[in-house]
Wavefront OBJ file of the C-alpha trace (Angstrom):
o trace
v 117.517 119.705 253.567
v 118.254 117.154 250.369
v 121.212 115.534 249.461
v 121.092 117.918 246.680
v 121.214 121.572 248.275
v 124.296 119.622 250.339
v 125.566 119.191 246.884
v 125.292 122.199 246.082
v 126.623 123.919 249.593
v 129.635 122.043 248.771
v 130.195 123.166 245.167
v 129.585 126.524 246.661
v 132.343 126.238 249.307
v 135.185 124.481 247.217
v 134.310 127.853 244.772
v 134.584 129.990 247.597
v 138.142 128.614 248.815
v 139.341 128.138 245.849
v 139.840 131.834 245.608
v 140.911 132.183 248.836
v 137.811 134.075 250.183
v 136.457 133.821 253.430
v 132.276 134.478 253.934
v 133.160 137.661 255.549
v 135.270 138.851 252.693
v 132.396 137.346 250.505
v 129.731 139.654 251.682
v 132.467 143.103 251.480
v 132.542 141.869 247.834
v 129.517 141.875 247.387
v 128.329 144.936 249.026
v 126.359 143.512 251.724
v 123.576 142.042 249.323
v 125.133 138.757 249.912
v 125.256 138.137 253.907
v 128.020 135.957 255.483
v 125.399 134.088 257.472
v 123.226 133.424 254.212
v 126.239 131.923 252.280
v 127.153 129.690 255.204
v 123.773 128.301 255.570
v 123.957 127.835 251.654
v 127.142 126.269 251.993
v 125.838 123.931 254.914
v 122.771 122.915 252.700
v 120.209 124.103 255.162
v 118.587 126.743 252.881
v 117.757 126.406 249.265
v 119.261 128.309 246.844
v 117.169 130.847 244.387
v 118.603 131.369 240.517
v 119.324 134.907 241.549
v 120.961 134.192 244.122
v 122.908 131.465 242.044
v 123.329 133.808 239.532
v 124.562 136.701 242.141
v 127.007 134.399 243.160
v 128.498 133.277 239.861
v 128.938 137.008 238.911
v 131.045 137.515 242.392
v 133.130 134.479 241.831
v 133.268 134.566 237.909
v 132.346 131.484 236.563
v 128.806 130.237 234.837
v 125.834 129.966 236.609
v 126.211 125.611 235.983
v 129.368 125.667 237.526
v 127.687 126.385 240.749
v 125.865 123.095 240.711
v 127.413 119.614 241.606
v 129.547 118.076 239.036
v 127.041 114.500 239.174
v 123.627 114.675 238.965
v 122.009 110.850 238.807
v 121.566 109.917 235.524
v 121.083 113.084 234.069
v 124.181 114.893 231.700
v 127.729 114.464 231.382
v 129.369 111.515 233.558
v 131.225 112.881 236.726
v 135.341 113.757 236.392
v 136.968 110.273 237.042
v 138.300 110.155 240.237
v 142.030 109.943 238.651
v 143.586 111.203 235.162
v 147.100 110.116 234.266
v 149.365 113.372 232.322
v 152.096 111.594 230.349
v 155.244 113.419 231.410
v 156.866 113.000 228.498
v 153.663 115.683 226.725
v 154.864 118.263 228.859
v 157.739 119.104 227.137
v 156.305 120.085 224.186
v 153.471 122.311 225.160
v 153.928 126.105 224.675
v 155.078 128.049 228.180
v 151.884 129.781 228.173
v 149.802 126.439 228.594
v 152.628 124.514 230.342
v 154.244 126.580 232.955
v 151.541 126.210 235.859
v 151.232 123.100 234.872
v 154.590 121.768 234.948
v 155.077 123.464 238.376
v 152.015 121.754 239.766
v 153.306 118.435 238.451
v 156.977 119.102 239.784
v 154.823 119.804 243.347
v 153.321 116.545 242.915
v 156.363 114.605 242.394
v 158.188 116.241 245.401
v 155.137 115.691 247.766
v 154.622 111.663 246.368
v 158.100 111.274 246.247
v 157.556 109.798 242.562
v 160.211 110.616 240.027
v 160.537 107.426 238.128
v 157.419 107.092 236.301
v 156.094 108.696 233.000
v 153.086 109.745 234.050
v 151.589 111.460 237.592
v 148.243 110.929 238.390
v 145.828 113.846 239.270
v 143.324 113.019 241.647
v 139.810 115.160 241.905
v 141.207 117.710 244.511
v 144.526 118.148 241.946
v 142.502 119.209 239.191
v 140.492 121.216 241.443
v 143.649 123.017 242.909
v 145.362 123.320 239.209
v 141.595 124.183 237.817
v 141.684 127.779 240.675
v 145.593 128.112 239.593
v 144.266 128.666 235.625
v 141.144 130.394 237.300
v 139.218 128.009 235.536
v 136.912 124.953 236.413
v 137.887 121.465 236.740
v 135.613 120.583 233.864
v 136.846 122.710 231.760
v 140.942 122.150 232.881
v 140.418 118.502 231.922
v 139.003 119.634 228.087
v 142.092 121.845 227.923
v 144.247 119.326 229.419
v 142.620 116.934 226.659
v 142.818 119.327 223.781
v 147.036 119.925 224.856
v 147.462 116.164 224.402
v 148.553 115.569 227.854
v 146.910 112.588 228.756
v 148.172 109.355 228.964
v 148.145 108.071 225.389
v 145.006 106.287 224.826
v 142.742 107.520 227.591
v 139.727 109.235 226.315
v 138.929 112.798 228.688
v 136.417 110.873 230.393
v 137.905 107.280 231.102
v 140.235 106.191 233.700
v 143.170 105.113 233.067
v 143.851 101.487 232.474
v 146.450 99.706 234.985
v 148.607 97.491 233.930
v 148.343 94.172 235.798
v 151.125 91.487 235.788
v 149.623 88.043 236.955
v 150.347 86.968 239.863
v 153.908 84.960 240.596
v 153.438 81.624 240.505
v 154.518 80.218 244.073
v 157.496 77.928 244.205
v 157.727 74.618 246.333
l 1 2 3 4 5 6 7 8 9 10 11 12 13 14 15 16 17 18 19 20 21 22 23 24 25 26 27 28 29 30 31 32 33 34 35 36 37 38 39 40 41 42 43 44 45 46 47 48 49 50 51 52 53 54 55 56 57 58 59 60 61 62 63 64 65 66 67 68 69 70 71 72 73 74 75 76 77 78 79 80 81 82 83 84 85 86 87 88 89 90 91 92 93 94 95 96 97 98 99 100 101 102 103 104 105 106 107 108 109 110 111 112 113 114 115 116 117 118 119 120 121 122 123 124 125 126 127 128 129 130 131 132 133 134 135 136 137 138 139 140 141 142 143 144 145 146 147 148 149 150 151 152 153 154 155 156 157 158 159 160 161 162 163 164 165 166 167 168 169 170 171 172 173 174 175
């Protein structure tokens, strides 16, 4: 098959683990119309995928029908998530606990496994916000609006920019 229905295969198996499911678990949910065997073969990209069956499996997982498709299509829609986004730590504090405990917890995680607790900011990579994203059962793309609209961003990055890194120049070498 494509490039794309491997796209897709993989947006369909990042869903799938996300919540923890295996295909066997998939299909009980389901009620048999959705075979373990199918989904695989959907998830490997060697079968194309029909809207109702798209749409079958958006229902099961609960998300839109788009969110089933990859995140970058060529040159067609909204620019892919940047591969990093930088939370100023310093924002966290003053978000409400409803919006702030996961995410304060995730970011604590973060620290502990980077062994990085002298900066102001921690920066999220793609499979962060995808982990954080199943934690507020929610997608990535829309985590990163929320995340945006919360004013947790590095101050001056735009939703869909990456961060700028500060440079020094380089020493000048002694004789």
């Amino acid at each position: 098959m494509d490039g794309y229905s491997r796209k897709v295969g993989a947006r369909l198996r990042s869903l799938r683990k996300q919540r923890g499911l295996t295909l066997q678990q998939v299909e009980v949910l389901s009620n048999k119309r959705l075979k373990g065997s199918l989904l695989a073969a959907y998830e490997r990209g060697d079968r194309n995928i029909s809207v109702t069956r798209l749409h079958q499996i958006a229902t099961l997982y609960s998300v839109p029908v788009n969110q089933l498709l990859p995140e970058e299509i060529e040159g067609v829609g909204e620019p892919a998530l940047p591969p990093k986004l930088a939370i100023d730590l310093g924002q966290l504090q003053g978000l409400p606990e409803r919006q702030g405990s996961i995410l304060s917890r995730h970011v604590a995680r973060l620290q502990q496994q980077r062994q990085d607790f002298n900066t102001p900011v921690v920066t999220f990579r793609a499979d962060d916000l995808e982990q954080l994203a199943a934690a507020y059962k929610t997608t990535p793309e829309m985590l990163r609006r929320s995340l945006h609209e919360w004013g947790v961003f590095r101050s001056g990055q735009a939703p869909a920019e990456r961060p700028e890194v500060e440079r020094q120049p380089p020493a000048e070498a002694e004789e």
